[in-house]
C-alpha positions in Angstrom: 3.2 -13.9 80.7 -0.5 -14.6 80.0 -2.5 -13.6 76.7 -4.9 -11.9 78.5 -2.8 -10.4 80.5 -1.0 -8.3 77.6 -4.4 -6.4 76.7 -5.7 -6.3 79.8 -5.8 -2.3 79.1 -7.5 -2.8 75.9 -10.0 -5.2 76.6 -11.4 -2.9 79.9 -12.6 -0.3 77.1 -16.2 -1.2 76.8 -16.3 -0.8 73.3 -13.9 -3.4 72.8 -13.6 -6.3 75.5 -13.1 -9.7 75.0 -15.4 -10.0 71.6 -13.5 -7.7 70.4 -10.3 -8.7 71.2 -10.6 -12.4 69.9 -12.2 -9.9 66.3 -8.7 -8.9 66.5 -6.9 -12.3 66.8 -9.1 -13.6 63.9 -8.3 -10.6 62.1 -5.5 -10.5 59.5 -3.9 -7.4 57.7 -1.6 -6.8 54.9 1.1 -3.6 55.7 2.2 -2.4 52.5 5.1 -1.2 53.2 8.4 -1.2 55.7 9.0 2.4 55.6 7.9 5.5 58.0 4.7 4.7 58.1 5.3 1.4 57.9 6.8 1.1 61.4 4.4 2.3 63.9 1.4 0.5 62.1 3.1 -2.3 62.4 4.3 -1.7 66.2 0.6 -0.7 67.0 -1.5 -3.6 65.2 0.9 -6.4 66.6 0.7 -4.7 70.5 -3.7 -4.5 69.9 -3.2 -8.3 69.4 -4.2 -8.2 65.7 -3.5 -12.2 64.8 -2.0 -12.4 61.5 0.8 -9.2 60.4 2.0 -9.6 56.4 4.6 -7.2 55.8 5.5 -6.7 52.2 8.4 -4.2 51.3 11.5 -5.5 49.0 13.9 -2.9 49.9 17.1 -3.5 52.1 18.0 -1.1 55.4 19.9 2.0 54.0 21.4 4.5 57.3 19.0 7.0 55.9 16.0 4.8 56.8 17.5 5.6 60.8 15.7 8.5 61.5 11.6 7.8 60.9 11.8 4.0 60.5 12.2 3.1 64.5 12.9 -0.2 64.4 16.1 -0.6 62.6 19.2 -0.3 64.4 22.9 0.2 62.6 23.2 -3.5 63.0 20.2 -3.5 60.3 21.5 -1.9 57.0 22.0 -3.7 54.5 19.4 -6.4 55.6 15.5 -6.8 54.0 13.3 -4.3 55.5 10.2 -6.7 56.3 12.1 -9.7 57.8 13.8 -7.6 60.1 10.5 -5.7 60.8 8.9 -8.9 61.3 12.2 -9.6 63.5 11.2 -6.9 66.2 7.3 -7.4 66.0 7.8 -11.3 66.8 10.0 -9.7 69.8 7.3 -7.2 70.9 3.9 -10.1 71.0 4.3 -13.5 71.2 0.5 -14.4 70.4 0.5 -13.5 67.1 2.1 -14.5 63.3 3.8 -12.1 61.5 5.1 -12.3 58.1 7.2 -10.9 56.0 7.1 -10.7 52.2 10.0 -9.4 50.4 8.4 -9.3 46.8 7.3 -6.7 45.1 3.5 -5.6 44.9 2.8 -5.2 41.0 -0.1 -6.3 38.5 1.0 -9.7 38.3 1.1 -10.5 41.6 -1.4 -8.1 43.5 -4.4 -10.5 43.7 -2.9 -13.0 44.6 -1.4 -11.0 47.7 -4.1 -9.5 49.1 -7.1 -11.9 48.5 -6.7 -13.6 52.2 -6.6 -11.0 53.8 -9.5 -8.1 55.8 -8.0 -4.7 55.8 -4.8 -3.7 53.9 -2.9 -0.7 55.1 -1.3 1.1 52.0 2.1 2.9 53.6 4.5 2.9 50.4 5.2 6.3 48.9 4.8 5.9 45.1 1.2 6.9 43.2 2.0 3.3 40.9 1.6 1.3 44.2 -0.7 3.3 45.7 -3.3 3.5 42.9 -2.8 -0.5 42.1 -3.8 -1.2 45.8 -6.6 1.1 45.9 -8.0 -0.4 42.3 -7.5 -3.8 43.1 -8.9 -3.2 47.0 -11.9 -1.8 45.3 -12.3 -4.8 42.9 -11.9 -8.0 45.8 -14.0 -5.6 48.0 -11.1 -5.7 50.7 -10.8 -2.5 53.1 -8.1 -0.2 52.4 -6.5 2.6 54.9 -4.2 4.8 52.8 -1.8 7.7 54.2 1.0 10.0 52.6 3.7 12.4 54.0 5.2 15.1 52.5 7.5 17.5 55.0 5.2 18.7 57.6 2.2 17.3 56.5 0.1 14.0 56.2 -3.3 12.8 54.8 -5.2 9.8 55.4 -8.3 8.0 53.2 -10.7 5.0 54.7 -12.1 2.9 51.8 -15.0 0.3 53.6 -14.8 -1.1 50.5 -16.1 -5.1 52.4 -19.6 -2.9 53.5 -19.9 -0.9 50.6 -18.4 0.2 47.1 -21.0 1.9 45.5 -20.6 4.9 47.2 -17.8 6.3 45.3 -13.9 5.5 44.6 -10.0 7.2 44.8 -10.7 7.9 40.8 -13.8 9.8 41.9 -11.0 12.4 43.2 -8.3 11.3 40.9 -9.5 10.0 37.9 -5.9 9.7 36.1 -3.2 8.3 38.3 -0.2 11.4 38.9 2.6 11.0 37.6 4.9 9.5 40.3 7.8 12.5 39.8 4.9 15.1 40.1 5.7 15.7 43.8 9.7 15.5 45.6 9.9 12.0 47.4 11.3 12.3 51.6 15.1 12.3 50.1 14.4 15.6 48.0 11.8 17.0 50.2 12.7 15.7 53.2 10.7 14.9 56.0 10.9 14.8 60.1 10.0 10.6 61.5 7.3 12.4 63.6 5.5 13.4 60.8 5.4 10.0 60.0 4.8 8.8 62.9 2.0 10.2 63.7 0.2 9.5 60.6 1.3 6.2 60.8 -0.4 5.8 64.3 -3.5 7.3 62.8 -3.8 4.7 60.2 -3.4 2.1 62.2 -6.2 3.7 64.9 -8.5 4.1 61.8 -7.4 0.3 60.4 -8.8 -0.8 64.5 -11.7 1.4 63.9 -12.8 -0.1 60.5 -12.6 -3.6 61.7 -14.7 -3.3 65.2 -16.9 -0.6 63.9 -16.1 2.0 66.2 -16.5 5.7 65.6 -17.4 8.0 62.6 -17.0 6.7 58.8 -15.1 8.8 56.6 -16.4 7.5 53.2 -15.2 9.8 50.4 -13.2 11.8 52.7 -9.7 13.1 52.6 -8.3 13.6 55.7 -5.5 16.4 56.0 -3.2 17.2 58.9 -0.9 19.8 58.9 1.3 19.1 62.4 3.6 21.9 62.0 0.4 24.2 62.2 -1.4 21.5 64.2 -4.4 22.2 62.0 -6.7 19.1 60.9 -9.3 19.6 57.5 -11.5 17.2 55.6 -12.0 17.5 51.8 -15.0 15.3 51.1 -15.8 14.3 46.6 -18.4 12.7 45.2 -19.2 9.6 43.5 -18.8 10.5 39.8 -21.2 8.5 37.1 -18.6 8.0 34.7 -15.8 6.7 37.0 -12.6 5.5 35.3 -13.2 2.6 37.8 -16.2 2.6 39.8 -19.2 3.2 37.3 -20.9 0.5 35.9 -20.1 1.1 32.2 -16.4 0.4 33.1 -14.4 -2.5 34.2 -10.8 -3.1 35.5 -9.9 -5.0 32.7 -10.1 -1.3 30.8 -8.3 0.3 33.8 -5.4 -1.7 32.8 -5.5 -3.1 29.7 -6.1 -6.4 30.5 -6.7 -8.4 27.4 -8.0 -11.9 29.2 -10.6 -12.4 31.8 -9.8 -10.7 35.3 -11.1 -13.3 38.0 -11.9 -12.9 41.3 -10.9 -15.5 43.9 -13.9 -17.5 44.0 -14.4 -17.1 40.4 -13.6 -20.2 38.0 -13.4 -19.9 33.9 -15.6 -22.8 33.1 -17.0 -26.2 33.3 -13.8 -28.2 33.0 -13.2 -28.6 36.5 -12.3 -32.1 38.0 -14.0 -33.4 41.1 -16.4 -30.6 41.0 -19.7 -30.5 41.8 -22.2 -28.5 39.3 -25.3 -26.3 40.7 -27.7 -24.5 37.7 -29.3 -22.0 40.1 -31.0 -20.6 37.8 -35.3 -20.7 37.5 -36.9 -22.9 36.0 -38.3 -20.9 33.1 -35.6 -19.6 32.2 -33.4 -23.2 31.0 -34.2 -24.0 27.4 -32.7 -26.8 25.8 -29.6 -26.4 23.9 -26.0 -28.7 23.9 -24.1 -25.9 25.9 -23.0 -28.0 29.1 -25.2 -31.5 28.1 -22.3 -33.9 28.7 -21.7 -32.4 32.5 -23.4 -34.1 35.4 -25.3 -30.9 36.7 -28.0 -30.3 40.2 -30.6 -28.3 39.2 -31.7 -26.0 42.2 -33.5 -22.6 41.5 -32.2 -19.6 43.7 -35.4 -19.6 45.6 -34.5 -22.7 47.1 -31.1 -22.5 47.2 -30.7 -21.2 51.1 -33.1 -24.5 53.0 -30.2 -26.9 50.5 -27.1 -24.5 52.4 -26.9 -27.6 54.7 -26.4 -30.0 52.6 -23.3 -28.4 51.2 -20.2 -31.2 51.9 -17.4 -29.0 53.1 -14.9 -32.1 51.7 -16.1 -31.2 48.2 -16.2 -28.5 45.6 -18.9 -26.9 44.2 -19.0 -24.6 41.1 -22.5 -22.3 40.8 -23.4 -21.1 37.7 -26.6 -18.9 36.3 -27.2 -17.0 33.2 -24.9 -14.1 33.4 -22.5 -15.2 36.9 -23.9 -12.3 38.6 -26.4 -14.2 40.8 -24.0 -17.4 41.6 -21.2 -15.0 42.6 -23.5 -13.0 44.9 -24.6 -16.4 46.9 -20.8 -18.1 46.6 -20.0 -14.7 48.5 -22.6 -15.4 51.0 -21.1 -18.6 51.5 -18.3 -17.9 51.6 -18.7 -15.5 54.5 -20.1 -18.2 56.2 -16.7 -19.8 55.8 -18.0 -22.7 53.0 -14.9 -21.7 51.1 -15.4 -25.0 49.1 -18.0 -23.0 47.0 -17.1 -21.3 43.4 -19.0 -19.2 40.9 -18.5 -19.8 37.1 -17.4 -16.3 35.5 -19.8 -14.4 33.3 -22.2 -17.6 33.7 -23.8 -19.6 30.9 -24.4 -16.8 28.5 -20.3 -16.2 28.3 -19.4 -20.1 27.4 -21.7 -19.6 24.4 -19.9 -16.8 22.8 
């Protein structure tokens, strides 16, 4: 069987071909998740040829799972959700990696797990992981497609967060995380697998969507859907000014209590950094002399002229940018970076934060 060949359907649509198949194989998504909703995103991305699957879930098979989550068989229980998953996807599409991560997603551990990756598809069923995903999603700027179930009924959010995340957050709508007993889980409620199947296929359509730009945005828009009525409403909020996360006067470190520096990826703590080169982008007038950073070997090279010196960037080195307050080197290291010069690092807080 030829590559080609398998999304030969696909790839006649005009608004995806073969540009934006090969988007696809370049793409790579996080499932959060090995559950209802789990399965048929999971089914769906790996058969549209999406290149890299991560599925993380830490439960084991349990015969109740049988009904909604399609992929198990009896021969399953008892084994790790996302290996097997990962099992029957490998099975389904040859041309693509799967993976499957059998931790579990919590504070420590959640930005390191989802800074490789371009959209992240929320299906657990607790408001702890949910709102961690969403706040950290928000934070590394990564796109986030969220659903929920509850009997007869679904809802779905899409959070472009990569394009835009100024435009309002989940704490617009829900400032204070729920507390996670407030509503029956699928084992006191219970629930039909169509229910979440069908929002499951949904959030893997809008997940396709988000990453080839195709069809209407739903920024700031829940998305309801009542299948036993077969009725569909959208509950739009607005951005508040004092968001718990989102507005300016409030960070994530107050979100959750973190008492050290949160960094991003491509954010470094300071100078001390072996084999690394230093660029001061900063202007001219504004370096005065002082003893902050005298002893370090440092290129001087104003913003302005920053872009015409891109090429002589050495992609076998490292280079750490650094300006008065780290808000100008981390918006050109992210420009780089989406160039792919992943080589390039922005000091955190810049100069102004090593002196205090």
């Amino acid at each position: 069987m030829e590559e080609h060949n398998f999304y030969s359907r696909q790839t006649v649509l005009k608004e995806i071909g073969e540009i934006g198949q090969e988007k696809l194989k370049q793409s790579k998504f996080l499932i959060v998740g090995a559950g209802g909703l789990g399965h048929p995103v999971a089914i769906y991305l790996a058969a549209a040829g999406v290149g890299k699957i991560s599925i993380i879930d830490f439960d084991r098979v349990e015969p109740s799972n049988l009904n909604r989550q399609i992929c198990f068989t009896r021969e399953d229980i008892g084994k790790k959700k996302s290996e097997v998953l990962c099992d029957k996807l490998k099975t389904q599409n040859p041309f693509i990696t799967v993976e499957g991560i059998t931790k579990k997603l919590q504070l420590q551990n959640i930005s390191k797990t989802i800074n490789s990756f371009d959209i992240i598809l929320d299906c657990s069923d607790n408001f702890n992981t949910k709102f961690l995903l969403h706040d950290f999603a928000w934070w590394h700027s990564k796109d986030l497609i969220q659903a929920s179930i509850y009997q007869y009924e679904g809802q779905i959010q899409v959070f472009n967060y990569s394009k835009d995340k100024n435009t309002g957050c989940l704490r617009c709508l829900w400032n204070n995380k729920p507390e996670n007993h407030c509503v029956q889980n699928c084992s006191e409620a219970g629930v039909i697998g169509v229910v979440a199947g069908s929002l499951g296929t949904l959030q893997a359509l809008e997940s396709i969507k988000l990453l080839l730009d195709l069809g209407s945005k739903h920024n700031n828009t829940t998305i309801m859907v009542d299948l036993l009525n077969l009725e569909l409403q959208k509950i739009k909020w607005k951005k508040l000014d004092d968001c718990k996360l989102c507005s300016k006067k409030i960070s994530i470190q107050d979100v959750y209590g973190l008492h050290t520096p949160f960094y991003k990826d491509y954010e470094l703590p300071d100078l001390n950094q072996p084999n690394m080169i230093l660029v001061d982008i900063r202007e001219k007038n504004e370096i005065v002399c002082d003893d902050t950073y005298d002893h370090y070997k440092i290129i001087y090279l104003p913003l302005s002229e920053i872009k015409s010196w891109k090429k002589e960037i050495n992609p076998d080195k490292k280079y750490l940018f650094l300006c008065q307050k780290g808000i100008r080197s981390s918006q050109i290291v992210k420009e780089f970076r989406n160039q792919k010069l992943t080589n390039c690092f922005s000091l955190h807080g810049g100069i102004d934060r090593m002196k205090n």
